[in-house]
C-alpha positions in Angstrom: -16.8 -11.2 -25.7 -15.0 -9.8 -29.0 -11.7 -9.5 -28.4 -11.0 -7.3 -31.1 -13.5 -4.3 -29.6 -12.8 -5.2 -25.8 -11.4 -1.9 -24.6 -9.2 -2.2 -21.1 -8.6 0.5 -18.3 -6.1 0.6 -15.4 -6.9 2.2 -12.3 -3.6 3.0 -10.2 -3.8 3.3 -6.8 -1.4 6.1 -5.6 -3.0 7.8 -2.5 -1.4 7.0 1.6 1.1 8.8 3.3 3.7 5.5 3.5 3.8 5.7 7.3 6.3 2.5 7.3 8.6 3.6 5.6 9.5 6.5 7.5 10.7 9.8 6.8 7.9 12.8 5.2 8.2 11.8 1.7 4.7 9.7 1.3 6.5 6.3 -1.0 4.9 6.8 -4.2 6.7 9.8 -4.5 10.3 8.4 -3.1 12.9 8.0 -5.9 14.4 4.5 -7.5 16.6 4.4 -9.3 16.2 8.1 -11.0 12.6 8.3 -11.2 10.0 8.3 -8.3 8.0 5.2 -7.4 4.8 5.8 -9.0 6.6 6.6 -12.7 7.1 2.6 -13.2 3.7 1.3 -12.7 2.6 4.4 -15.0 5.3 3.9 -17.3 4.4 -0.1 -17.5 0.7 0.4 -18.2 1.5 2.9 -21.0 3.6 0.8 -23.0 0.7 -2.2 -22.3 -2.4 -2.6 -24.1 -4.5 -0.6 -22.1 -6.3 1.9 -23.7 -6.5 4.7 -20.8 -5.4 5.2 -16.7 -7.0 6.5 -14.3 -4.4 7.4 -11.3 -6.1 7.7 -7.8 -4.0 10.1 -5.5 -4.4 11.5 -2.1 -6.7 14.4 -2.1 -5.2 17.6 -2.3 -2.1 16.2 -4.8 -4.5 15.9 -8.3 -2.6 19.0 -9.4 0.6 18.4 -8.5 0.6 14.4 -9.8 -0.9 15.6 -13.2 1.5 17.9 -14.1 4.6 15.9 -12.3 3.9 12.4 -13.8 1.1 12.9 -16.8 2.6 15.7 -18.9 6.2 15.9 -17.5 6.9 12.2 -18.8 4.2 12.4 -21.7 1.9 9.9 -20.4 -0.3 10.4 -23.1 -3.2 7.6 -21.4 -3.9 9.0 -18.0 -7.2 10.4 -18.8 -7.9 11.8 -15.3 -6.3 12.3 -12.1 -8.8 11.8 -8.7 -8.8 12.0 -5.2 -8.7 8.5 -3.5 -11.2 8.2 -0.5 -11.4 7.1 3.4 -10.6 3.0 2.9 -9.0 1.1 0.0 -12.2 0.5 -1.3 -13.3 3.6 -1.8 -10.1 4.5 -3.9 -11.1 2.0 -5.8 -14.9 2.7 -6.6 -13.6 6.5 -7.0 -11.6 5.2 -9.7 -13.6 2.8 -11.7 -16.1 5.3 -12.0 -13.9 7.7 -13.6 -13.2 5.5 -16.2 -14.6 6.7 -19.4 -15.1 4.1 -21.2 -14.1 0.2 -21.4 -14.8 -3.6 -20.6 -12.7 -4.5 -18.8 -10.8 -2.4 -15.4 -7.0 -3.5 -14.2 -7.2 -2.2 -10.9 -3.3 -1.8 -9.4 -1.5 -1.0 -6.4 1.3 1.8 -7.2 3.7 0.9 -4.6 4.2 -2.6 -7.0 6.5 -1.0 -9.3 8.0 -3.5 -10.8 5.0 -4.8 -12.5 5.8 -6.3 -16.0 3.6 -5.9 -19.0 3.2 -9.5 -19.4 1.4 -10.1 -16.1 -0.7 -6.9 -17.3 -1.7 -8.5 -20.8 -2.1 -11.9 -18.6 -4.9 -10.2 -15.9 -6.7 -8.9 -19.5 -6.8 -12.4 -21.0 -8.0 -13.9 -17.8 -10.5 -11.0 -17.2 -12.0 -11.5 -20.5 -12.4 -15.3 -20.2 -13.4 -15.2 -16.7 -15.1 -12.3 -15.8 -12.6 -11.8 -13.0 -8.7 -12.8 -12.3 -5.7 -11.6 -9.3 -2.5 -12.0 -10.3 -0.2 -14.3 -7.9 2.3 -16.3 -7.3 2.5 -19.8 -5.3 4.2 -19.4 -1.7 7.3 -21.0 -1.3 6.5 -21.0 2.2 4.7 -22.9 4.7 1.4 -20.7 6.2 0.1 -21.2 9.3 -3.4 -19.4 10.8 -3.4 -18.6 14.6 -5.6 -18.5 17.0 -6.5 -15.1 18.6 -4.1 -15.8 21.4 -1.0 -16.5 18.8 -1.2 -20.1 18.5 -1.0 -22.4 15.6 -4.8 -23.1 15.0 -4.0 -24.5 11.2 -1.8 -25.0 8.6 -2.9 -24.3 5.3 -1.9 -26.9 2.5 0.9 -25.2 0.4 -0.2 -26.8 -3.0 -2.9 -24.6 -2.3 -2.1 -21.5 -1.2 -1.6 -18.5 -3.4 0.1 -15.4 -2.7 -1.7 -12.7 -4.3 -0.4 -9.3 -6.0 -2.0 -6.8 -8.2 -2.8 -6.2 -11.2 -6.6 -7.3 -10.3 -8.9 -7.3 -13.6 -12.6 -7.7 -14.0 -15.1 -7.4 -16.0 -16.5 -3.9 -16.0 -20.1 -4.2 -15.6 -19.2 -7.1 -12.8 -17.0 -4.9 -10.6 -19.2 -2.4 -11.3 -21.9 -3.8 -10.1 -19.9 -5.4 -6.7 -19.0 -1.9 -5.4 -22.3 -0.5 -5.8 -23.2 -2.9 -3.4 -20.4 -3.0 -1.2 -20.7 0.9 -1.0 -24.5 0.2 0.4 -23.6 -2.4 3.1 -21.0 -0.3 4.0 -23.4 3.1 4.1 -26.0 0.8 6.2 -23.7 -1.6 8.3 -19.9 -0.4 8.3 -17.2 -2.6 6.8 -14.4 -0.4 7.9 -11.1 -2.4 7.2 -13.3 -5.2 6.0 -12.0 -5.4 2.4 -8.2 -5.8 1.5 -8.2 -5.8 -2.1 -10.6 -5.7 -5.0 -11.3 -9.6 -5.3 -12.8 -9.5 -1.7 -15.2 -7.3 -3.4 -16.0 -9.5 -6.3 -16.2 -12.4 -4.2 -18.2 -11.1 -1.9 -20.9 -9.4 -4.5 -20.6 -10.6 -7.8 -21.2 -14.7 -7.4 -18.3 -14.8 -9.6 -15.4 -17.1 -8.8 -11.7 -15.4 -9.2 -9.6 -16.8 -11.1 -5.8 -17.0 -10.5 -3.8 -15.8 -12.8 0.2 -16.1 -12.7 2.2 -13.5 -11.6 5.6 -12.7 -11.2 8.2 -13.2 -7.8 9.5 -9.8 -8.7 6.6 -8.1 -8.4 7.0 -6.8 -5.1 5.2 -4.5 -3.2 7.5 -1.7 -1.6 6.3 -0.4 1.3 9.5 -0.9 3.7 13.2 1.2 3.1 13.9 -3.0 2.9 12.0 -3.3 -0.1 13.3 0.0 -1.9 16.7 -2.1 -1.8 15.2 -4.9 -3.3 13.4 -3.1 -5.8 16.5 -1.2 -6.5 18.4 -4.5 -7.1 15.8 -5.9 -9.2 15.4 -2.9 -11.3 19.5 -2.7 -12.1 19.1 -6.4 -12.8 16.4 -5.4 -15.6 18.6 -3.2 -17.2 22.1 -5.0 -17.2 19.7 -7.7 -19.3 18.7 -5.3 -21.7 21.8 -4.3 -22.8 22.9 -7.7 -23.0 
């Protein structure tokens, strides 16, 4: 593939009500540090390479997130704002397919807001060489599988075991191409619940192994008032080194 006429778009995942993290505000929308949630991964995909975003919201807030986050902070490559669907999945499909027009698709979780441009420009490289790449980072801990009564059943070999973050990139006409067919299985056999993030997809549909790519520790998702702390801590980190 040319890299000099590959065209990239990032699909943000925005929808959910946040249920465990209490309170009526749905997360995306909760502020840190001055700015709601969903401004950072925005904000980080407009200063990347990426030539347009496509934010996927819960249905009803199209209005209110296009006129809160695109044109009150200038976001000048949000292309569209659309309503997110019944699973995770379908978010996602709703999303690619509003895409206007590239080669490769970033697909990203909002509630990671402390997503760097690096890993971004890192899922592009990977996407392009590979056809499809998740970023993630090596667990520092030990994981063990259980059994369905809550026993140990396995330990999985730490060497190998990832643990895996968004952004996710692909190819377009690959991922493309996987959710038609996951959306057909699903239509026919039902897969609620059945796929937790977009490489489940690929996998599953494309024949195209996933490549890891390397992520970053700090590159949380936030999704307890626990993690708003830590985000919060992070983020004032970030910017007592810039003015260093």
């Amino acid at each position: 593939m040319n890299t000099e006429k590959t065209r990239s778009a990032a699909v943000i995942l925005a929808g959910g009500t946040g249920k465990r993290m209490g309170g009526d505000v749905p997360k995306q929308y909760l502020e840190l540090c001055g700015h709601p949630l969903l401004y950072y991964a925005i904000d980080c995909f407009e200063k990347s390479s990426v030539s347009e975003i496509v934010l996927v919201v819960t249905p009803g807030d199209e209005e209110r997130v296009r006129r809160d986050f695109a044109e009150a902070y200038g976001f000048s490559k949000v292309s569209c704002v659309v309503a997110g669907g019944k699973e995770r999945y379908n978010s996602s499909y709703n999303g690619i397919r509003a895409v206007s027009d590239a080669d490769i698709v970033l697909i990203h979780d909002a509630a990671r807001a402390l997503i760097t441009t690096d890993v971004i420009e890192r899922t592009i490289a990977d996407a392009r060489e590979y056809g499809a790449c998740v970023a993630a980072v090596p667990s520092k801990d030990t994981i063990k599988l259980s059994d369905e009564d809550g026993f140990v059943e396995s330990t999985i070999d730490r060497s190998r075991a990832w643990i895996i973050q968004t952004p996710q990139a692909f190819r377009m006409p690959l991922i493309k191409a996987a959710y038609e067919q996951a959306e057909k299985e699903a239509s026919e056999k039902g897969l609620s619940g059945f796929f937790t993030d977009d490489a489940m997809v690929a996998e599953r549909y494309s024949g195209r192994k996933v490549k890891i790519t390397m992520g970053n520790y700090e590159n949380i998702k936030v999704t307890t008032p626990d993690d708003l702390k830590v985000a919060e801590e992070i983020l004032m980190s970030r910017r007592g080194a810039d003015l260093i």
